[in-house]
N, C-alpha and C positions, 0 to 999 in steps of 0.2 A: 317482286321481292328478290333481293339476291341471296342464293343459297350460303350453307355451310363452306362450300366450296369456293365460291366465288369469292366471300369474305375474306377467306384464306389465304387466296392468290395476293387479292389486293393488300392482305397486310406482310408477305412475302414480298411483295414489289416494294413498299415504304423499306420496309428494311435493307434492301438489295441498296435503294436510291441513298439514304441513309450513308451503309457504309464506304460506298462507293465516292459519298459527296466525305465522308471523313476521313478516307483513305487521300482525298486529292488535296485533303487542306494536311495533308503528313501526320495524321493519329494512327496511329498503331492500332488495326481493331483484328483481332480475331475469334472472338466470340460473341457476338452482339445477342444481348436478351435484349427481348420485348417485356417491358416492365408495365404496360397500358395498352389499351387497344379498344377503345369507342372509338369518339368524334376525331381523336387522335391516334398513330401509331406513335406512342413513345419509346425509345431503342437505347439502351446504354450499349458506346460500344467499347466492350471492355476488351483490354484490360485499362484502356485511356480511363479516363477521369468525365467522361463526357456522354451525356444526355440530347439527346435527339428527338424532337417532337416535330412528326410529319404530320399535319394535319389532312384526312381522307375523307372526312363527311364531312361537306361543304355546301351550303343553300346554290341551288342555278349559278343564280347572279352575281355569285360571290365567286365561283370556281370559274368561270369566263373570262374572271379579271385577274391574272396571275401579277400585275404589275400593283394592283391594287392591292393584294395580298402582302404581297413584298414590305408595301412602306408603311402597312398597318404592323408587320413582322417589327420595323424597324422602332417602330413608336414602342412596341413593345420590349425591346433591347434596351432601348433609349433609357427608359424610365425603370426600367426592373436594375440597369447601372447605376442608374443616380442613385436610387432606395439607395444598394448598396453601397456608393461612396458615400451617403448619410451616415453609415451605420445601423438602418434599418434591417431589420433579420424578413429577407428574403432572397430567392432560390435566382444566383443573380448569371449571368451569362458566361459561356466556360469562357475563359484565360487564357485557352490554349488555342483558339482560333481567334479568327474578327470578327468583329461584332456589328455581323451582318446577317442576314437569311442567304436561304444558298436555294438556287434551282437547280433540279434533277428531273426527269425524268417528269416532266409536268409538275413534281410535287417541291411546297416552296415549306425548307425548314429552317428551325433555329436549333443552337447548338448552346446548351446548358449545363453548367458544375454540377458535377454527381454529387447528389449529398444521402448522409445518413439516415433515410428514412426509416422508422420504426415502423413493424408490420400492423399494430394496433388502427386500424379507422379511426377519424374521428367521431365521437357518437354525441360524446356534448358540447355544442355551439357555442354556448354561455361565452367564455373565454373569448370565441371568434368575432363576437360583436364588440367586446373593447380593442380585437387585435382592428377593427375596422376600423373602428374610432383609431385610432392610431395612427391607421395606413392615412386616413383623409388629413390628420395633420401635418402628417410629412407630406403628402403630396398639395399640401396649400404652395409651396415655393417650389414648387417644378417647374425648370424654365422645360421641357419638354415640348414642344407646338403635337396637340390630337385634333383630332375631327370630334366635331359636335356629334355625342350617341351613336356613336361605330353600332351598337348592334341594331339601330332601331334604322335600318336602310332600306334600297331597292330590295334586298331580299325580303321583303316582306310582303308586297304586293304581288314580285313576282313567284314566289310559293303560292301566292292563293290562287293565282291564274293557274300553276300545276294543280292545284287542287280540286279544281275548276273540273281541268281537263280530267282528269283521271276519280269519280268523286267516290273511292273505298274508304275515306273517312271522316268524312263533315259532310251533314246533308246539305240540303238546298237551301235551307232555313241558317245553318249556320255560316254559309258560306256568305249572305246578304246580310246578318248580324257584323261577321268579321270587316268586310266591304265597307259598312258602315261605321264601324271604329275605327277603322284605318283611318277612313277620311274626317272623322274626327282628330286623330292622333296625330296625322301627318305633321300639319304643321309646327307642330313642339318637338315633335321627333326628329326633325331633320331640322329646323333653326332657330338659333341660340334668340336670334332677334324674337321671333314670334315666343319662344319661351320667356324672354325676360318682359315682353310687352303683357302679356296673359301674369306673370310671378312678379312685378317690378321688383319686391322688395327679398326674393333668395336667391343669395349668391351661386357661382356656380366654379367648377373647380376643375381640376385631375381628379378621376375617380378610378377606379380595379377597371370596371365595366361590367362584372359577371361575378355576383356572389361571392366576397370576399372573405367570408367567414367561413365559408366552404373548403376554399382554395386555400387550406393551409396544411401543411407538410408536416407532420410529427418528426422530430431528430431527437438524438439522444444530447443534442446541448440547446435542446429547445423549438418554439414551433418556427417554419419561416411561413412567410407570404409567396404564393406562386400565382400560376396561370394568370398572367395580365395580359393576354390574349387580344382581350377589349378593351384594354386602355382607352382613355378616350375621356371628353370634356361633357360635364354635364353635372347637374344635380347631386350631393350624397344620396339621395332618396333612391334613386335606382337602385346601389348598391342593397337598399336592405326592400326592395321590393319582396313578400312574403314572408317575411320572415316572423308577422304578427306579434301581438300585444309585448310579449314579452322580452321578445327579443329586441322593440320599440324604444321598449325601458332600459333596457340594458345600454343598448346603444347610447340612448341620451345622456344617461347617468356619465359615462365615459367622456363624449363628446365634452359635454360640463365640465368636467375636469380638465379634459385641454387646451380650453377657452375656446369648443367651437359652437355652431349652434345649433339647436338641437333641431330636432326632424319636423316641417312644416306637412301637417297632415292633408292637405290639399295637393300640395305634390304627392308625397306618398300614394295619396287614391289614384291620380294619373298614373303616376309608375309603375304598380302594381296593372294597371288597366294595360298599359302597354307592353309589361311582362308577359301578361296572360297569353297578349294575343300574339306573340314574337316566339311564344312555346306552342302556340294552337299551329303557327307557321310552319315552325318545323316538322311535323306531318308530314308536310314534304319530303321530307328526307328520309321516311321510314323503309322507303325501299332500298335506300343505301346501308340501310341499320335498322334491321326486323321489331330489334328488341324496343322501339321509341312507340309502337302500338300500343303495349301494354303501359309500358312505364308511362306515357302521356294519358292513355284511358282520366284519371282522377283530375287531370289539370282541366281537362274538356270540360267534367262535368263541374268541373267550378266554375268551369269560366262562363258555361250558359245560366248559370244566375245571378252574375253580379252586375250590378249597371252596368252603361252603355258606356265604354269609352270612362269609366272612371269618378261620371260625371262633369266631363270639361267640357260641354254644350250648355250647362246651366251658369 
């Protein structure tokens, strides 16, 4: 696990890479706050107008590919622009560079419009599952080109081999459980053909990629849409993976309203099934982020009671 110290360093380095890559694109920075700091270092560097998201915890597979990163970086420019030039209210890429990722110092980031964030969390969802309905409509005409299920990739198998190797948190039992979803999962997970062969009849679209009801921004002229990190081709269903019964309804209710179609519960139990186990994955990464022990503990133990894989063997 790395220490208090360690963490430190490494979110001192994002920042240093940060200003450094914002200083060479001609922003004025001489104060940079850290306004986040998990999976990502987010850095405004002010007094510019501009938001910086270094991402630091990253699965093996994912961090080896920094070319790979890059043009997932760009799918996610791409698309959080367009939103924007719809007129859709999300947190869209600063104006004062280009709208590109930048490498530094091994770390690959994007550069985002500072906006008005109210200090209030969000606590009730309700609202975020129509803004979701919402986001899938507008992103029905995104000429944008994604990869089929950006999160559901190599990183998956190759965390349970680190898991494998080092076994502090999945025993034996759950390690040949996961093994076996996997290979269940795979093939819907990684292609649209095997998905639409198994689904003939649901379409498939632009989607957030990563809990879009989540990923929303309180401002004082209203909520936006952020983190499209995962952008990416696939299913609505992903998107509202856990989100259960009610949030289910909500969704559709919305959905209905803007001529789309409401959530095929059959997907849904896949999606959820390969949620699960894409969070059981990340485990891996707990030695780069102490705190995903705890915080994943309750996802574990749901996951070792729910069917296998979703039910997509039957």
């Amino acid at each position: 696990m790395m220490t208090s110290q360690e963490l430190a360093a490494r979110r001192e380095r994002a920042v240093s890479a940060a200003v450094e890559a914002g200083r060479a694109l001609g922003l004025t920075v001489e104060q940079p706050r850290v306004l986040h700091d998990v999976f990502s270092v987010v850095v405004h560097l002010a007094p510019a107008p501009v938001v910086v998201r270094v991402p630091t915890v990253l699965p093996r597979a994912v961090a080896a590919d920094l070319a790979g990163r890059a043009a997932q970086q760009r799918v996610e420019l791409a698309v959080a622009a367009w939103l924007a030039r719809q007129g859709f209210p999300v947190v869209p890429p600063s104006p004062l560079v280009p709208e590109a990722p930048v490498q530094r110092e091994g770390f690959s980031m994007t550069f985002w419009r500072l906006v008005d964030a109210l200090p209030e969390p969000v606590t009730d969802f309700g609202p975020g599952f129509q803004a979701t309905a919402e986001l899938h409509a507008a992103l029905r005409d995104c000429p944008v080109e994604a990869r089929w299920l950006v999160p559901l990739d190599s990183a998956i198998p190759d965390s349970l081999e680190q898991l494998d190797a080092t076994p502090l948190f999945l025993t034996r039992e759950d390690l040949a459980r996961a093994r076996r979803e996997w290979a269940l999962l795979a093939p819907l997970a990684t292609s649209r053909e095997a998905f639409s062969e198994r689904f003939p009849e649901v379409g498939v679209q632009r989607i957030h990629g990563d809990a879009p009801y989540y990923n929303i921004i309180r401002t004082a002229s209203g909520p936006l849409m952020s983190d499209l990190e995962h952008a990416t081709l696939g299913p609505v269903e992903w998107d509202l993976a856990g989100v259960g019964e009610e949030g289910f309804a909500a969704y559709d209710a919305a959905a209905t309203r803007l001529g789309l179609r409401p959530l095929e519960r059959r997907v849904l139990a896949v999606m959820e099934a390969a949620r699960n186990l894409q969070v059981v994955a990340c485990l891996a990464l707990a030695p780069q982020l102490p705190l995903l022990v705890d915080a994943l503990r309750p996802v574990l133990e749901h996951w070792r009671t729910t069917p296998l894989a979703g039910g997509v063997s039957s």
